[in-house]
C-alpha positions as CSV (number, residue, x, y, z in Angstrom):
1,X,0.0,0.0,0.0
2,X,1.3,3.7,-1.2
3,X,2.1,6.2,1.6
4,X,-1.0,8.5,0.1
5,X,-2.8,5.3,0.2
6,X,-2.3,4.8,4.0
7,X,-3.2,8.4,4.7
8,X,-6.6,8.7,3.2
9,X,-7.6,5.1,4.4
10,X,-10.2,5.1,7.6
11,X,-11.2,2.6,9.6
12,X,-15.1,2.9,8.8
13,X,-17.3,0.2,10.0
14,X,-19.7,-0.3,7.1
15,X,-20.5,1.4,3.7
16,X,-22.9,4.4,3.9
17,X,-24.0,7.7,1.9
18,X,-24.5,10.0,4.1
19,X,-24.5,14.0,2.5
20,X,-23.3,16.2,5.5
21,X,-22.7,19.9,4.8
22,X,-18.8,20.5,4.3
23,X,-18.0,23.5,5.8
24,X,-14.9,25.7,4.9
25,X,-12.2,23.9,6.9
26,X,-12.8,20.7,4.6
27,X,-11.4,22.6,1.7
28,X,-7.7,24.2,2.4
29,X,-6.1,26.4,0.1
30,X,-4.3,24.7,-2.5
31,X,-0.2,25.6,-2.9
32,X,1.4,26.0,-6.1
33,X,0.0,23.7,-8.4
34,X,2.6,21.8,-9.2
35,X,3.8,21.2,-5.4
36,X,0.0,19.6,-5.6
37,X,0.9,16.2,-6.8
38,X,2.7,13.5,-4.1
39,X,3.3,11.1,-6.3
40,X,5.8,11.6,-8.9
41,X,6.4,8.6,-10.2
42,X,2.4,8.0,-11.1
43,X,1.9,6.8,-14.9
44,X,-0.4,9.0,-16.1
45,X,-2.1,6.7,-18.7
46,X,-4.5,4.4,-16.4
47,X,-5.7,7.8,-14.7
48,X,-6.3,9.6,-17.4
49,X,-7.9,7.5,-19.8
50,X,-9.7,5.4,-16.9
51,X,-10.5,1.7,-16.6
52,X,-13.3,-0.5,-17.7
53,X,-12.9,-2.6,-14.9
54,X,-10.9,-4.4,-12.6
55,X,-8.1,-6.5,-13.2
56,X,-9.0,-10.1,-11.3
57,X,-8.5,-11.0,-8.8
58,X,-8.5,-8.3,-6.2
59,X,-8.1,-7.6,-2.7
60,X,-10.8,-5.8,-0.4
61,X,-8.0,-2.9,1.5
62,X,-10.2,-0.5,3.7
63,X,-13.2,1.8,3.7
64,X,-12.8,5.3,2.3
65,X,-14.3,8.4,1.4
66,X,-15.8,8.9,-1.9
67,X,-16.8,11.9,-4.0
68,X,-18.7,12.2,-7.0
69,X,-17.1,14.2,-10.1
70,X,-17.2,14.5,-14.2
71,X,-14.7,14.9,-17.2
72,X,-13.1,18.1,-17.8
73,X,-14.1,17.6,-21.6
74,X,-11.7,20.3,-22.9
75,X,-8.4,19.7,-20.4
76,X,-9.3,16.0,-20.8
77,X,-8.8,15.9,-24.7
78,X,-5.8,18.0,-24.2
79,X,-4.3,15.1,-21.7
80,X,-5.1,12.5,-24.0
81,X,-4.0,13.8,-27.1
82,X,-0.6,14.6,-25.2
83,X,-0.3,11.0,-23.7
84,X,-0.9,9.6,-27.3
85,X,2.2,11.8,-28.4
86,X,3.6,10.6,-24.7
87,X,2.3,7.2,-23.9
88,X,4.8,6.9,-21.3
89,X,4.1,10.3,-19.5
90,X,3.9,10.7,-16.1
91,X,1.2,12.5,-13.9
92,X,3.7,15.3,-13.3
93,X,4.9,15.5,-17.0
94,X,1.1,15.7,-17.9
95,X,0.4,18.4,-15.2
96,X,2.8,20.8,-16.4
97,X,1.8,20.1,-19.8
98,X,-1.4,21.2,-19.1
99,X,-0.6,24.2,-16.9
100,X,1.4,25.5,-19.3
101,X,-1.3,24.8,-22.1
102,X,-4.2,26.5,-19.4
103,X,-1.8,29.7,-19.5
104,X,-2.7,29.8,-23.6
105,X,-5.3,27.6,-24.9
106,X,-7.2,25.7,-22.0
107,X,-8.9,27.9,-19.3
108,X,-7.8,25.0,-17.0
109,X,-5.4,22.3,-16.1
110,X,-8.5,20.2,-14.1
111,X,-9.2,17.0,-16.0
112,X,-11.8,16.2,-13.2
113,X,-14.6,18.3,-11.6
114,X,-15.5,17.3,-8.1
115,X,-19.2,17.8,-6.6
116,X,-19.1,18.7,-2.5
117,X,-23.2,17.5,-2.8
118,X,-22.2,13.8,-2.4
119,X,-19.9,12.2,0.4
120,X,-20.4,8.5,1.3
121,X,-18.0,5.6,2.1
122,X,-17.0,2.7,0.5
123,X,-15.0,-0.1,0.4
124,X,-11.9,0.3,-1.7
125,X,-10.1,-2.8,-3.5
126,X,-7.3,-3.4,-5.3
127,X,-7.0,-5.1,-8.7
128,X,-4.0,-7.6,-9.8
129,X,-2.2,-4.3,-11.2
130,X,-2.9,-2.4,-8.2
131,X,-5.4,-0.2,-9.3
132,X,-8.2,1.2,-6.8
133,X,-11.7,0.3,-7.6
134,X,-14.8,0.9,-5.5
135,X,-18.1,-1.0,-6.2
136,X,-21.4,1.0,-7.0
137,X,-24.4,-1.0,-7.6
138,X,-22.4,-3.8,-9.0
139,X,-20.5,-1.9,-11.2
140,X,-16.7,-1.5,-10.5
141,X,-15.9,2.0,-11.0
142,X,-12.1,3.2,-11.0
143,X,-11.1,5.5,-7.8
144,X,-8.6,8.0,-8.2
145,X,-7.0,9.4,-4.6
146,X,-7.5,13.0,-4.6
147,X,-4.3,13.6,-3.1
148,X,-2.5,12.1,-5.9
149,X,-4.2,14.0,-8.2
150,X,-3.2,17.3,-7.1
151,X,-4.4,20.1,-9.2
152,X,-5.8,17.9,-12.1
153,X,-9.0,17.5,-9.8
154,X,-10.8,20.9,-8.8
155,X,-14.2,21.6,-7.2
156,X,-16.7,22.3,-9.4
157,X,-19.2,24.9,-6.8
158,X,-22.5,26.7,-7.2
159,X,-21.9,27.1,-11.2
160,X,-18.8,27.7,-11.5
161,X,-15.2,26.1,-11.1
162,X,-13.0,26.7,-7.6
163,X,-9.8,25.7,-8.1
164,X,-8.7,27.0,-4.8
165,X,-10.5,24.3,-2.4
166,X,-10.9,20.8,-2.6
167,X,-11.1,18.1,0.0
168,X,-7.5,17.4,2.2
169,X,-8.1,13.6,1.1
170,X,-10.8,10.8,0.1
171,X,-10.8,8.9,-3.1
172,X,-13.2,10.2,-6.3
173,X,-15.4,8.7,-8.9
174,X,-16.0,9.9,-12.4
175,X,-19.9,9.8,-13.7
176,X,-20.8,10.2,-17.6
177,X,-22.3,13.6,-17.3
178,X,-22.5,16.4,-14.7
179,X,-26.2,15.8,-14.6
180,X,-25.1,12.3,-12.8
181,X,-22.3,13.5,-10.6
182,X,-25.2,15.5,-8.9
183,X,-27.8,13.1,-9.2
184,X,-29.4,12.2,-5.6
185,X,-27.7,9.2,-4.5
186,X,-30.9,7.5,-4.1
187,X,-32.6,8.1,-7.4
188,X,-29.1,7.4,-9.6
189,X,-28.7,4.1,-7.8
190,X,-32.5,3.4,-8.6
191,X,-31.4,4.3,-12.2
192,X,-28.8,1.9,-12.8
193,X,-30.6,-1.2,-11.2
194,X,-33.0,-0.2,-13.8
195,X,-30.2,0.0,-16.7
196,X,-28.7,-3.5,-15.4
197,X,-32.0,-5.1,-15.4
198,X,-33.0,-3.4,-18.8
């Protein structure tokens, strides 16, 4: 288990989805950008272009915090046409990439939009490649640490993008649309029991 791993795992007895209001102290002020991302050695390619699924078999680790967020569509086509020019990039290399791009033609370097309506717990496993998955109404959906992700994840607030606060920690899934990532909990998981048995 990574060291950024170990410090956003908590020891939570059992999965809910609670919504509590998040007040001010939840969301520091970021640092420099670049002095956002604590793992340098990351590959940026599984992050970036996401994961079907899970690699079998994998291993149950703890229960975390989860967040609900969307693609960036802009800065996200921006990371992926740079990692097909770099397939072996790095998170960093892809970061400054895009800050550098988000100074001329991107009015961001966020790949991911975060949602502070949503905050529930899961459990978090690990596939046979190490990846972190969480499991949503039987579907496996890929979580990406928000710590390691540093700058390429911003909070998406009230209409319009803050990328000043985020959550200290917690893990985040990506939805197909905005309209999801703020979907009640209740009515999105009633949703896709109705697209699995459909």
């Amino acid at each position: 288990m990574s060291m950024f791993d170990e410090q956003l795992i908590r020891p939570w007895k059992q999965e809910s989805h609670h919504e509590p209001e998040l007040s001010g102290d939840d969301f520091p002020p970021l640092k420099h950008p670049l002095e956002e991302l604590v793992n340098p050695v990351l590959p940026a390619a599984p992050w970036v272009m996401g994961s079907a699924g899970p690699r079998f078999p994998v291993q149950s680790q703890a229960n975390v915090r989860v967040y609900d967020a969307w693609v960036n569509e802009e800065t996200a086509n921006y990371a992926r046409h740079y990692l097909e020019q770099h397939p072996e990039a790095s998170l960093p290399e892809v970061q400054r990439a895009l800050i550098t791009a988000s100074a001329q033609d991107t009015p961001t370097s966020a790949i991911w939009w975060l949602t502070r309506a949503h905050l529930y717990t899961k459990a978090l496993y690990r596939d046979a490649v190490g990846l972190p998955f969480i499991r949503y109404e039987k579907h496996w959906l890929l979580a990406r640490s928000i710590s390691a992700m540093g700058s390429l994840v911003g909070v998406y607030h009230q209409g319009s993008p803050d990328t000043v606060k985020r959550p200290r920690d917690g893990y985040f899934v990506c939805w197909d649309s905005e309209a999801m990532a703020r979907m009640d909990y209740k009515v999105r998981r009633m949703r896709l029991r109705q697209a699995r048995a459909g």
